[in-house]
C-alpha positions in Angstrom: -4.3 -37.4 5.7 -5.6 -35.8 9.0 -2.5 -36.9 11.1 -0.1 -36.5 8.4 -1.2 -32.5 8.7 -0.9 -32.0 12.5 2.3 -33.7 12.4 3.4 -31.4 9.8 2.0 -28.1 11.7 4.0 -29.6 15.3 6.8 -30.0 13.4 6.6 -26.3 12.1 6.0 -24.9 15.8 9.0 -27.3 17.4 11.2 -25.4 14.8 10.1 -22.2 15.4 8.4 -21.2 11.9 5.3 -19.9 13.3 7.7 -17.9 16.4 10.0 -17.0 14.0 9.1 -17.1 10.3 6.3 -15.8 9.8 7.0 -13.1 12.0 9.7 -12.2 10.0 8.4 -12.2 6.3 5.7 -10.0 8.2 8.3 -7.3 9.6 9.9 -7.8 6.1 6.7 -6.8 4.1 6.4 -3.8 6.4 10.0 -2.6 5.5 10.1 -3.6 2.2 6.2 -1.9 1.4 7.1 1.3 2.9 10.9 1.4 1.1 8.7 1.2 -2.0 6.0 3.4 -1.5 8.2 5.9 0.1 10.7 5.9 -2.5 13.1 6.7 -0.1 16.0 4.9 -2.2 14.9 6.9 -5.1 12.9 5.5 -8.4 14.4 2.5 -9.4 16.5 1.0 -6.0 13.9 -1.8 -5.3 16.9 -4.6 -5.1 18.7 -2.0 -2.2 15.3 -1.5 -0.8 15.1 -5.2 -0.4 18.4 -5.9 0.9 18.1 -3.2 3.7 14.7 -4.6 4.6 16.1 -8.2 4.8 18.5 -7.0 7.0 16.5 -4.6 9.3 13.7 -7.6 9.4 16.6 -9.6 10.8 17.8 -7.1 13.2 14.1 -6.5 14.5 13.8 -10.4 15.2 17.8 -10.9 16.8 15.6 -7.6 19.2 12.7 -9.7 19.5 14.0 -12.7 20.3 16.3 -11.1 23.3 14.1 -8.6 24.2 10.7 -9.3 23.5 8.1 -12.5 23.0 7.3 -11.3 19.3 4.6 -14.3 18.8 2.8 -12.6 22.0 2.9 -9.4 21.4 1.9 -9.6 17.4 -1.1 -13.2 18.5 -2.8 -10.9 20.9 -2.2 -7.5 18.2 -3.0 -9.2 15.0 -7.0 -10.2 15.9 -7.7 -7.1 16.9 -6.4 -5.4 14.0 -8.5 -7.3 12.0 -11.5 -6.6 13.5 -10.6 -2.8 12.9 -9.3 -3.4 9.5 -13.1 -5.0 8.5 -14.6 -2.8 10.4 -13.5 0.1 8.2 -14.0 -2.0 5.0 -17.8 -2.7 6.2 -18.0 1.4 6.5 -16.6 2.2 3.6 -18.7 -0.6 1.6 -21.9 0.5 3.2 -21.3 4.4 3.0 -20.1 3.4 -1.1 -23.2 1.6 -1.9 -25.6 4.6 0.2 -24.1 7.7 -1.9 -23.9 5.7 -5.0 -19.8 6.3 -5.6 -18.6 2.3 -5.7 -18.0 2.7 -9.4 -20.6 1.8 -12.2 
């Protein structure tokens, strides 16, 4: 069961779906989450909103994939975000639990 997995996750990254894919249903969420919270479309567009970020996600990996070494930049970004992101989340839990406002 062991090999069968590593095969499985070398066969991934000879393709290119940790490169690639996942970078790009990343840059997606990020289009798509801010065409939706921004409403820029206006209320009730969340199909065009889709569409455009489909196509600006695939626009900003034909740029990465010329121009830039995406899976770099975003493996040596992404750890440090998270770091910051709990960071904040251990803040905000400890300063909710000290002034008595995390709900009940």
């Amino acid at each position: 069961m062991v090999a069968s997995f590593g095969y499985m996750v070398e066969k991934l990254q000879e393709v290119g779906f940790f490169n690639f894919f996942l970078s790009y249903l990343l840059i997606f969420a990020v289009y798509y989450g801010s065409f939706v919270k921004s409403r820029v479309f206006g209320e009730k567009t969340d199909a065009l909103g889709a569409i455009i970020a489909v196509v600006a996600a695939f626009y900003t990996m034909y740029y990465a994939a010329n121009y830039l070494d995406l899976a770099a930049l975003l493996g040596s970004f992404m750890p440090r975000l998270g770091i910051v992101l709990f960071a904040i989340v251990s803040m905000y839990l400890v300063a909710s639990m000290a002034t008595g406002m995390g709900g009940d």
